[in-house]
C-alpha positions in Angstrom: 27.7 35.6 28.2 31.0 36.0 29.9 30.8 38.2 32.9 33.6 40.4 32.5 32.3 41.1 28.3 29.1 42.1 30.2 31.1 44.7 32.2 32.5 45.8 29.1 29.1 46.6 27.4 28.2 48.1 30.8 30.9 50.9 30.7 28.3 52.7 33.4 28.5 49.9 36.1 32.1 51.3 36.4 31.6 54.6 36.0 28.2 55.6 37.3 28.8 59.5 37.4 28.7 59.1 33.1 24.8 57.4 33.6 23.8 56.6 30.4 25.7 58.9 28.2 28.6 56.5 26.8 28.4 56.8 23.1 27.0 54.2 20.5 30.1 54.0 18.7 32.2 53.3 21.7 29.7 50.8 22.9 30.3 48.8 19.5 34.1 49.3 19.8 34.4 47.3 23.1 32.2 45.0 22.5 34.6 44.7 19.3 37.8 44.4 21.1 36.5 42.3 23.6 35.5 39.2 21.0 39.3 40.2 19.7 41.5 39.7 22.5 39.7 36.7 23.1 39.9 35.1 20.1 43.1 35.9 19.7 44.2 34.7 23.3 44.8 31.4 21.8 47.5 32.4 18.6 49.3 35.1 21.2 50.1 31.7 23.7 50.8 29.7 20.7 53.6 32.2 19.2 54.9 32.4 22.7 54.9 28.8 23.6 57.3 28.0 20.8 59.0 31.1 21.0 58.3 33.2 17.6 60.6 35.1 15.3 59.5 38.7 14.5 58.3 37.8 11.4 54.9 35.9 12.8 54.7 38.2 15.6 54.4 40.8 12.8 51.1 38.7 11.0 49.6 38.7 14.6 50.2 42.3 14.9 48.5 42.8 12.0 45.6 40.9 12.4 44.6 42.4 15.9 45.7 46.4 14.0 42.6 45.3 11.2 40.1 43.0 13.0 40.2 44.6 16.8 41.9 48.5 16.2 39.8 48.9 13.2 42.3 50.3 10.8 41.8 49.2 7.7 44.7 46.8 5.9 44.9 47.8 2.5 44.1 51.9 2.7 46.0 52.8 6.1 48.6 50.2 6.7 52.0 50.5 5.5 54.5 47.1 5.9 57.7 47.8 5.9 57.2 51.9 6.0 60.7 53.5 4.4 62.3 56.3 6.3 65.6 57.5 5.1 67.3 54.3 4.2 65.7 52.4 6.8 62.1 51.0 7.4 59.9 51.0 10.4 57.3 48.2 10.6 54.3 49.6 10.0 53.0 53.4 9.4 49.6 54.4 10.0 47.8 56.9 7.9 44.4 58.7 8.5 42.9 61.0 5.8 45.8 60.4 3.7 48.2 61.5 6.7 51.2 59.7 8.5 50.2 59.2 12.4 52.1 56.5 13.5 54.6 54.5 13.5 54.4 50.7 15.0 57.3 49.0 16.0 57.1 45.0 16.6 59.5 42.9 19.1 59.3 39.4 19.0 56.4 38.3 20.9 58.9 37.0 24.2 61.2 40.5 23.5 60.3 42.4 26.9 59.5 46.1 25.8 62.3 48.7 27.3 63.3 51.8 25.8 66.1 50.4 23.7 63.3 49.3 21.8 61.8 52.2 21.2 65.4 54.1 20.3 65.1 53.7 17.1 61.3 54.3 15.6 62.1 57.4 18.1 64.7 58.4 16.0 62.5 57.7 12.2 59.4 59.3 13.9 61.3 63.0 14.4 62.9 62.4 11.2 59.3 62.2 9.6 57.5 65.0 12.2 55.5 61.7 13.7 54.0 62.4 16.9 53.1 58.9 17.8 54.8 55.8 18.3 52.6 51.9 18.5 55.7 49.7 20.6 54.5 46.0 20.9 55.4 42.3 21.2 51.8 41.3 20.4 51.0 41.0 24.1 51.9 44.5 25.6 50.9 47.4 23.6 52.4 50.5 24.4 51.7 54.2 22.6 54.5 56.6 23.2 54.2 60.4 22.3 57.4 61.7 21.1 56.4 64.4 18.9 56.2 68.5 20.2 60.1 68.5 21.1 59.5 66.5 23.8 63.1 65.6 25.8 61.8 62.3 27.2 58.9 59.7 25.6 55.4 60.2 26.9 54.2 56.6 27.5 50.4 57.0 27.2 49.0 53.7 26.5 50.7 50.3 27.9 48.6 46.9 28.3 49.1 43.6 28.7 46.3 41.4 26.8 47.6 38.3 28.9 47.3 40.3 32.0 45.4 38.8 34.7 43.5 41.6 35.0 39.4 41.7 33.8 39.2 41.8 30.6 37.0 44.9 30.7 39.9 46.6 31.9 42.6 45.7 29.8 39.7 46.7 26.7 39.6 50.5 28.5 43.5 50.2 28.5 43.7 49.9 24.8 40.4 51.6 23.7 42.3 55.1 23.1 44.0 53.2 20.0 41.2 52.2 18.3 40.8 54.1 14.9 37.5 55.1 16.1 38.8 56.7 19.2 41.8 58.4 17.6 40.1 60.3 15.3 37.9 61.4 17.5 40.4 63.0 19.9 40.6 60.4 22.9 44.1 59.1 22.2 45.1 63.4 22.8 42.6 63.4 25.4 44.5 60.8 27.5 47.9 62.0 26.5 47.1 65.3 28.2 45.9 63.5 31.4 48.9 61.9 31.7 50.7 65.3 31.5 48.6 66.6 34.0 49.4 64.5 36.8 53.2 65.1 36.6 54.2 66.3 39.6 55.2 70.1 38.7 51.0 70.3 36.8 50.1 68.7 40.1 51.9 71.7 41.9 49.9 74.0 40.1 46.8 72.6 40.7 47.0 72.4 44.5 47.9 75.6 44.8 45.0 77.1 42.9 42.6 79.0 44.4 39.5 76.2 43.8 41.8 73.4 45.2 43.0 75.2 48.3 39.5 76.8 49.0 38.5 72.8 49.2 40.9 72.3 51.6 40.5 75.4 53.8 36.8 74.2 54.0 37.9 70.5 55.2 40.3 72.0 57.6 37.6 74.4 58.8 34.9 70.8 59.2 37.8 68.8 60.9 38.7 71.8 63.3 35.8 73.6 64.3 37.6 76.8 63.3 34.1 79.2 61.6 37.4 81.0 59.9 39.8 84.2 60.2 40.8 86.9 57.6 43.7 85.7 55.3 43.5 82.2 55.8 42.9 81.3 52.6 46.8 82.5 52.2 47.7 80.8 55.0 46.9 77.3 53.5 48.5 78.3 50.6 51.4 79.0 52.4 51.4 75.8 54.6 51.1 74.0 51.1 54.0 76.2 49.4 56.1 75.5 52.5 55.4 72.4 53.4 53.4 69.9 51.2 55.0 71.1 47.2 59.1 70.2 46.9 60.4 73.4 46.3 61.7 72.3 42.6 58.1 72.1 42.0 57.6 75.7 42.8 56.0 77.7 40.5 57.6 80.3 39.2 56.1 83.9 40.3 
């Protein structure tokens, strides 16, 4: 068996603090994408050795949605998906509801947000949260539903990467229709909020996070400890460490 598919059945070897509790289904899933991306290794450097038009990029695109995504072709793929006028690519619906759009470059199209411009656009037309961007090699999920002024890029990989393949399977795991309906594509959209820099702001100055650090300043200094210095380090971080744009607000 290839080495890096065993690490992908192995999810624990890289994440010991899980042990054994990675679920069945996600155990299936990887080992799913993993036979997908590469089998499909060979077609993606074919389309880009001779260049392809959008059009076989598109039957690629749909191949690795059905056999390695797990959506299924005929009852949650839409070709061609009309917006008002104009068409997006594809839609995805689950339980009878629109999720996503996909938008598909030609496979040697680098992905930039001129790209993305326009499915943007159809998605807040339509209240779609989510937007699929991909050239058949990079995949790249986008949240721009909630208002949002910029686009959340949530999911990007590169199945030609030179990476393990293990890790480019994790990458695009979150879009499997397995793991989307079972939360983990929000999951790891609100991750990626959370380490903005004004959510990291918060989070260092809260009272678990600067305790922690009192306590390795204490270790590192000798110090047994003084009344109010608990403030005091959350002081030096206020002052000091956190740009002062970042600044809560009191």
């Amino acid at each position: 068996m290839d080495p890096d598919a065993t690490q992908i059945l192995n999810r624990t070897a890289e994440f010991p603090e899980f042990g054994d509790s990675t679920p069945e289904w996600e155990t299936e899933v990887r080992s799913r994408l993993s036979g997908v991306v590469e089998r499909f290794a060979g077609p993606l450097d074919e389309l880009l050795d001779r260049d392809a038009n959008e059009g076989d990029t598109r039957m690629l695109v749909a191949d690795l949605l059905t056999e390695g995504l797990g959506f299924s072709k005929y009852g949650e793929l839409t070709t061609e998906y009309r917006t008002k006028g104009e068409s997006v690519d594809y839609g995805i619906t689950l339980d009878g509801e629109l999720f996503a759009f996909i938008e598909v470059k030609p496979c040697s199209t680098e992905l930039d947000a001129r790209n993305l411009r326009q499915a943007k656009l159809h998605a807040g037309e339509e209240g779609i949260a989510w937007v699929v961007l991909t050239n058949g090699r990079v995949w790249q999920v986008h949240h721009v539903g909630d208002g949002d002024d910029g686009t959340g890029l949530v999911v990007d990989v590169d199945l030609r990467a030179e990476s393990p393949l293990h890790k480019r399977v994790d990458a695009l795991l979150p879009l499997t229709r397995e793991a989307v309906v079972r939360g983990r594509l929000d999951e790891l959209r609100a991750w990626r909020a959370a380490l903005e820099p004004e959510p990291l702001a918060h989070v260092l100055r809260s009272d678990p996070v600067a305790s922690a650090i009192r306590a390795e300043v204490r270790r590192r200094t000798g110090h047994v400890g003084h009344l109010g210095d608990l403030d005091e380090v959350l002081g030096a971080l206020t002052e000091g460490v956190i740009a002062r744009r970042l600044q809560p607000e009191e």
